[in-house]
Every structure is written in C-alpha cells, then in structure tokens.
C-alpha positions in Angstrom: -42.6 186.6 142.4 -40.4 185.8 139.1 -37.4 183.9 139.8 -34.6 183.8 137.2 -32.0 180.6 137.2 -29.2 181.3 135.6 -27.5 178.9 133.3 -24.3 177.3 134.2 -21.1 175.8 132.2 -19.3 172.5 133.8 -15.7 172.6 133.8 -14.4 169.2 132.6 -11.0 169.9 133.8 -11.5 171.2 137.6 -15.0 170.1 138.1 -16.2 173.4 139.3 -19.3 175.2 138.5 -18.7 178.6 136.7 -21.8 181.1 135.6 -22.6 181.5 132.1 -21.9 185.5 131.7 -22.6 186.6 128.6 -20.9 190.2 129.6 -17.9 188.6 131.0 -14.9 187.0 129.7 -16.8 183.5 128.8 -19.1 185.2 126.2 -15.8 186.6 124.3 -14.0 183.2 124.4 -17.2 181.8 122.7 -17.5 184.5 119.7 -14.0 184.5 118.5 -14.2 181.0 116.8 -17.1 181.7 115.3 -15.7 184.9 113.9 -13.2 183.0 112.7 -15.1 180.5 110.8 -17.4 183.0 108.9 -14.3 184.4 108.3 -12.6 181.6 106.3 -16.1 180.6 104.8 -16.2 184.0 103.0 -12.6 183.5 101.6 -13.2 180.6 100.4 -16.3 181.3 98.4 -14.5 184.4 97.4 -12.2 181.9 96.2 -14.4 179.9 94.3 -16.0 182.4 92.9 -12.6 183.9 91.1 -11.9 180.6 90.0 -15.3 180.3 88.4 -15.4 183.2 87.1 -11.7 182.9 85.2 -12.7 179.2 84.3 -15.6 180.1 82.6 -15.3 183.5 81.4 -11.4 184.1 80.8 -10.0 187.3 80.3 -13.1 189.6 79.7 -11.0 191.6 77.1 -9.7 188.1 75.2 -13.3 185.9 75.1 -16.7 186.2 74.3 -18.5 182.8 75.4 -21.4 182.2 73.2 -23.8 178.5 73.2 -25.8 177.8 70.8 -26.6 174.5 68.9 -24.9 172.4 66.4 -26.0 172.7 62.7 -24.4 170.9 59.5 -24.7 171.5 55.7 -27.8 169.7 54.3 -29.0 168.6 50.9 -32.1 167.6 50.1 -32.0 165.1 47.5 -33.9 164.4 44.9 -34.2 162.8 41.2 -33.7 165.1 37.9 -36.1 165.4 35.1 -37.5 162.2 35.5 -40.9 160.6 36.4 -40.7 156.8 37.4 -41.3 154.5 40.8 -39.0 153.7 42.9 -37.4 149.9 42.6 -34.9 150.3 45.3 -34.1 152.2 48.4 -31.3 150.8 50.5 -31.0 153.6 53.3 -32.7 154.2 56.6 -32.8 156.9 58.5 -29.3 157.4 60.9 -27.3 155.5 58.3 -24.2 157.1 57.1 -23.3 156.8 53.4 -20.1 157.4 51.5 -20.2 159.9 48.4 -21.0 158.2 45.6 -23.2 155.4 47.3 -26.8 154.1 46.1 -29.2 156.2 47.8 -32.7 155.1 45.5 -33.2 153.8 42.2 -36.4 154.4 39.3 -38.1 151.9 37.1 -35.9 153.1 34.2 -37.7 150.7 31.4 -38.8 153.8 29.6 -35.6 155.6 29.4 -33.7 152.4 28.5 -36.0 152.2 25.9 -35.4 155.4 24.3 -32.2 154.8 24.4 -32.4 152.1 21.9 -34.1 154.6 19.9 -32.0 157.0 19.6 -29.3 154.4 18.9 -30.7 153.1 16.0 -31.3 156.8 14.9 -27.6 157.4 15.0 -26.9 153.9 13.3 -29.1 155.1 10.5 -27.5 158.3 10.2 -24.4 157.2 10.0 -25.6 154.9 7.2 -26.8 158.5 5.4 -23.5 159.8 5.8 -21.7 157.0 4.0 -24.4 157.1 1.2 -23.4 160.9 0.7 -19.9 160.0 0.8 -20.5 157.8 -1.8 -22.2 159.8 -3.7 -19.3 162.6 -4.0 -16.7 159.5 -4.7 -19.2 158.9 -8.1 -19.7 162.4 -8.9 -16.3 163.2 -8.4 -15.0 159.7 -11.1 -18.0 161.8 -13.6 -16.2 164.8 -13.9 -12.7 163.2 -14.7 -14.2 161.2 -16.9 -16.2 164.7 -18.3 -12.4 166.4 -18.7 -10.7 163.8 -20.2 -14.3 163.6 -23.1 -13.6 167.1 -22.7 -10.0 167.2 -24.2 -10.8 164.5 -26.4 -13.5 167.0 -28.3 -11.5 170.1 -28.3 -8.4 168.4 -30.0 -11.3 167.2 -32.8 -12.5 170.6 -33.4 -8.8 171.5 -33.5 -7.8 169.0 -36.4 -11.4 170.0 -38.1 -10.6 173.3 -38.2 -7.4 172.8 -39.9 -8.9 170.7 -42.5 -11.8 173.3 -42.8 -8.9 176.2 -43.6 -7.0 173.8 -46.1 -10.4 172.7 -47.9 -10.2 169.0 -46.8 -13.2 168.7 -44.7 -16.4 171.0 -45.5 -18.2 173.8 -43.0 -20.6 171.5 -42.0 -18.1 168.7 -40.2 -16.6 171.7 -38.3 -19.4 173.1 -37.0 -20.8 169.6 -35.9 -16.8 168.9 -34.2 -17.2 172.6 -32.6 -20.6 171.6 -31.2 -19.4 168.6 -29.7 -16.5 170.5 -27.9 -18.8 173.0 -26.6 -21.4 170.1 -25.4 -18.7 168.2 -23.5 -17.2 171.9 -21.9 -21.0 172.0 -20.5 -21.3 168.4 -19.4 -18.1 169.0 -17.2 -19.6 171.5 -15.4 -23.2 170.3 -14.7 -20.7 167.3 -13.2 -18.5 169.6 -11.1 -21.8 170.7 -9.9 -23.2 167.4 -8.6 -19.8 167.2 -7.0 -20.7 170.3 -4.8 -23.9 169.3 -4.4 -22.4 165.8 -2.8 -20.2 167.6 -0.5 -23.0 169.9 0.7 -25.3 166.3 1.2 -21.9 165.4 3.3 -21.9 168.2 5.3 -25.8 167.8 6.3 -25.4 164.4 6.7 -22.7 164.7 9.0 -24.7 167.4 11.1 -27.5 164.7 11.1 -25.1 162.2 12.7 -24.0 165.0 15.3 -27.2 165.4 15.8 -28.1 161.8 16.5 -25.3 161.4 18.5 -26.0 164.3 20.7 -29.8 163.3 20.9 -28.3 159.6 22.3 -26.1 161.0 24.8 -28.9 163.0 25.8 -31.1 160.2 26.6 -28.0 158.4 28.0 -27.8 161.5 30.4 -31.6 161.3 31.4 -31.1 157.3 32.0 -28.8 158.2 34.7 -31.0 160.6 36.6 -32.9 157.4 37.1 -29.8 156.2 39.7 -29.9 158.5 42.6 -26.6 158.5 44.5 -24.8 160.7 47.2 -23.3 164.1 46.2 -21.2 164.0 49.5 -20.5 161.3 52.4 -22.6 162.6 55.6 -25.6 160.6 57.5 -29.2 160.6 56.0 -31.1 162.6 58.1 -34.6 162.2 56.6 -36.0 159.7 54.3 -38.9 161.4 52.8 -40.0 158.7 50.2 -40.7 155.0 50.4 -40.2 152.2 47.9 -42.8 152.5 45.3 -43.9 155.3 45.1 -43.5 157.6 42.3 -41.7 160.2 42.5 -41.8 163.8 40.7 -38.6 165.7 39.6 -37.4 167.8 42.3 -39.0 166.0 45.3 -36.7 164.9 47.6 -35.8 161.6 49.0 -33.6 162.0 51.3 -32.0 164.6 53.2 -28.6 164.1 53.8 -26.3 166.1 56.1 -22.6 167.0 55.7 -21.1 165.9 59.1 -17.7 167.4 57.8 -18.8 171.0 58.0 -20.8 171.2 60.8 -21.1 174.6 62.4 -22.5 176.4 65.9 -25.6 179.0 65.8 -25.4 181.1 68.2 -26.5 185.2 69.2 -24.9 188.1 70.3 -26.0 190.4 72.4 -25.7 194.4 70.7 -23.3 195.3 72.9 -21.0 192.1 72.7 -21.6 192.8 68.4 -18.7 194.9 68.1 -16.5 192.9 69.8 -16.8 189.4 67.2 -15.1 189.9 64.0 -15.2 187.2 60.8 -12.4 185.0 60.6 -12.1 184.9 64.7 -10.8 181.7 66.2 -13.5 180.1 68.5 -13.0 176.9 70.9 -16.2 175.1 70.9 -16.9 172.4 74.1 -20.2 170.3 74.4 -21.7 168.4 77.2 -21.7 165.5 75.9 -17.4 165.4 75.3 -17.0 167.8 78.4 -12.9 167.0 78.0 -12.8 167.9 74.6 -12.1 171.0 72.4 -13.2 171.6 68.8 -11.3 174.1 67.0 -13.4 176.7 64.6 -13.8 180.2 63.1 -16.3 182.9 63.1 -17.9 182.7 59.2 -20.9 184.4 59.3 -22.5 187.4 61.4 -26.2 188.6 60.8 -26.4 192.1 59.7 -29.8 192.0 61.2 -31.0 192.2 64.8 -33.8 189.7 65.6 -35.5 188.0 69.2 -34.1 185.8 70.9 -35.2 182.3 70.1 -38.3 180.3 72.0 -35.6 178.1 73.1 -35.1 180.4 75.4 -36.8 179.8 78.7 -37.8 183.4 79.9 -40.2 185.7 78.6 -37.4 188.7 79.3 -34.7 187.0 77.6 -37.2 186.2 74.8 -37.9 189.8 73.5 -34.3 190.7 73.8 -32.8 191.6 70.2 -29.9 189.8 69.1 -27.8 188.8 65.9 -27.2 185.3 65.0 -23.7 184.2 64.0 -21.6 181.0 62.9 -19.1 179.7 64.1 -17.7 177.0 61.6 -16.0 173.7 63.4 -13.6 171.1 62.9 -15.2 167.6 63.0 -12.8 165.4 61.6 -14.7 162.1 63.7 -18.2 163.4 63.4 -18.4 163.3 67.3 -20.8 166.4 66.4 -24.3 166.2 65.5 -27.0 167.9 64.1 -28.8 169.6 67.1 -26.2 169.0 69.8 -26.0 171.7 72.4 -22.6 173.4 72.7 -20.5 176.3 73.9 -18.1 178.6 72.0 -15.8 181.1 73.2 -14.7 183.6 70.8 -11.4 184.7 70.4 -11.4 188.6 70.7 -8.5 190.6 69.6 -4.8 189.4 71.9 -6.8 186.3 73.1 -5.8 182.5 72.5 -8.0 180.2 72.1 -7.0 176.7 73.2 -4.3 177.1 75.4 -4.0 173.7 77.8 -1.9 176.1 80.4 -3.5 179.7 80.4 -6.7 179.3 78.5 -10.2 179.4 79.7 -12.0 176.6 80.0 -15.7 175.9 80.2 -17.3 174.4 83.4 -21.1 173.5 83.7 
C-alpha cells in the first residue's frame, strides 16, 4: 500500500499550515513572478543587443566595418654603384631616424683617390687651354705684323712701277718689288690660317676641360654613394648588414619604414565590393588606443578577387574570395605601427564618419 504525503507551505504571518496545491490558487501566485522576470530578462538582452548592434555596426546603409592590419611605406635601402666595407653603422633595429640622418658609411679610400685624379686631370687641362689661348694671342700679333709687311711691299711695287714706266729703274727691279708684294700677300694668309687653327685648338681644349670637369664631378658623385643616409624620417625596421662587411650595389642595409603614411589592409567581401568607392572617408580604431580615432581614406581597391588570408582562423572563412583594399591613415604621432591590428569603418554614400554624437563606434 503506497502512501503519498503531500507537501506543505508554512504561513509566517498566521502560523497555519496550508497544502501545497499546484492546481489551486497557490501554484498561480508562484508563476507570475517568474513570468515576470523572464520577461524583463528578454527586454533587456533585446536591449543590449540593439545597442550592440548600432555601436558596432551603425547604420547598415552609412558603414561598412572592415579590420585588417596596419602597413606603412617601406624602403629598402641600399648603397649605389659602389663596392667597399662598411666603416660605420650607427642604427639598430627600432630606432627612429630623421631624413637626412647617417644610416652606414664605406671605406671610401678608393674613391677619394680618384678624385684626386681626376683633379689633377682638370688642372692639366686647364693648363692646355691657356697654352691654346696663347697660341691664338701670337698667331693673331703674326698676322698684323704680316698686313702691315704687307702694305709696306705693295706701296714698293707701286713706286717701282712708276719708275719702270718713266725709264728710271729697269724690268728687272720691278719684277723683284712685284715678287716681294705677292710673297708678303701669301705670308698673310698662311698667318690668318694659324690663327684659325689656334681658335679651333681653343675650342678642343675647352671641350677637354669640360670634359675633365665633368669626369671630376662624376667621381665627386660616386664618392658620395659611399655615405648612405635616410631618404625619409621613419623607424628602421630591419638591419640587414653588419659593420664590415662588404657590401654590393643594390643590397640593402636597412629597411626603413615611413611611419607618416601608414595605411590599413583589409578585404571585402563580393557583395560588400560595390558598396566601397576610392576616395571614401574611413574611421580607423585599434586595440591598443581603444578611445581614439584615426581619420583616413579609401586609396586603393583590388580589381582582383583572391582567398582570404591564413590569418584567418577557419578553414570556411579561408577559401572565401575576397578583394583586398587600402585605407590610407592619418598618423601625425606614429601611435600606429607596422603590423598593428585595427578596425575601419567605411564611409558609404550619406554616412559620417567621426561623429562624437551620432556616429558609430567600435566595441570589442
């Protein structure tokens, strides 16, 4: 024989005892809070949800939210048509340096040498030149002195002539004073053609010291590919040499990166591709300055779908095509770095990007 004991509920205020029926009044008074409380549960996450959702998505139709990582513009560089060891090497790696500054220096013994060279190359043709100039002065005094001979022996076959006619002076002194006349004519202009010749030898020997000159600054030039300093201020990312060794033209190093013009790759799904246009203003937030915005513009858009990088975690995600794009940032304080993870949201057509009161903001 089964024998069923029914609970019971204790009355605090009367004392009584009072039967726990679930069918009867008792069971209703219990449900109702409950209700209640599931009830205001659900509007609340309902609540946070919205919130959420407009916090870090905005207006669907005004923002695309994009992360990606940080990139900046980097050089690698290296000497210029030289071949020498490195003497000095000032930088480490992390170090920022100004444009302009010392970033390695060659054994430039060689090059300084050939300088000297080619110094005393110019020196000599410059010597040359004066020679030559010299040269014309003298040929030039020759034929003045030619013309004036030259005068002198015409006005003697003159007067000969005239003495010839009035039988003073016989055939023979004529002939002699015409010969004379006609000799000094040709001595005047075998000089007048030493003078060309001397301006000709000018003319060469100025293109010599042109020459010379040119062939100087040259090697001036090449001694200053031995000094290797910064094209741009940024922070040296890589140091891919070491003092002493020797380096080749065209290897780098160092590889410095431009910490003004940084910019965010990130991808785009196909569907969210016609939505991004170049020139768009973006809003670009990192982890590590959670408070602070970083004001850019959409530069670049791949033309080319590709998969998703093996950054990303899931195999699914992986093989999904995408197309890369950049998002060019402000970073007046180089707070951003190379590699730094970051999120952008991407101004779409009636959206503003930025705005303290209305605008979106990113919540991780």
């Amino acid at each position: 024989m089964n024998t069923q004991i029914n609970p019971v509920n204790v009355r605090g205020a009367s004392g009584g005892i009072e039967t726990n029926n679930p069918s009867g009044e008792g069971g209703r008074s219990f449900r109702k809070p409950a209700l209640i409380l599931a009830a205001a549960i659900a509007i609340a996450g309902g609540a946070g949800l919205i919130w959420r959702y407009w916090n870090v998505a905005g207006t669907a139709a005004d923002f695309l939210v994009v992360s990606g990582n940080i990139e900046a513009h980097q050089s690698l560089v290296s000497f210029k048509d030289v071949q020498s060891r490195i003497v000095e090497l000032p930088f480490e790696e992390g170090q920022w340096v100004e444009q302009g500054a010392l970033l390695a220096r060659l054994d430039d013994s060689n090059y300084r040498q050939q300088v000297a060279v080619d110094e005393a190359a110019e020196r000599a043709q410059e010597e040359q030149l004066a020679s030559a100039r010299a040269n014309l002065e003298a040929a030039q005094h020759t034929v003045a002195n030619d013309r004036a001979d030259m005068e002198q022996r015409r006005a003697d076959h003159q007067r000969y002539d005239e003495l010839w006619k009035a039988g003073a002076t016989s055939a023979q002194s004529r002939d002699q004073a015409d010969t004379v006349a006609k000799q000094s004519e040709a001595a005047v202009k075998r000089d007048e053609a030493m003078v060309h010749v001397a301006e000709r030898n000018i003319a060469a020997a100025q293109a010599n010291v042109k020459n010379a000159h040119e062939t100087l600054e040259l090697a001036k030039i090449t001694l200053g590919y031995t000094v290797l300093r910064a094209p741009f201020s940024g922070v040296i990312l890589v140091r891919q040499s070491e003092l002493g060794e020797v380096m080749q033209p065209g290897t780098p190093v160092v590889t410095l990166a431009d910490l003004d013009h940084v910019w965010l790759r990130a991808y785009v799904s196909e569907t969210d591709l016609g939505k991004v246009r170049w020139g768009e203003l973006a809003t670009v937030q990192t982890d590590t300055y959670p408070g602070k915005r970083y004001q850019g513009r959409v530069s670049f858009i791949s033309s080319n779908a590709e998969f998703t990088p093996k950054s990303v975690e899931t195999h699914q995600e992986r093989v999904t095509l995408v197309y890369r794009i950049k998002i060019d940032v402000e970073n007046p304080n180089h707070e951003l770095k190379p590699g730094m993870p970051a999120d952008a949201m991407v101004q779409l057509r009636g959206g503003t990007v930025g705005d303290e009161a209305n605008g979106p903001t990113l919540h991780h």
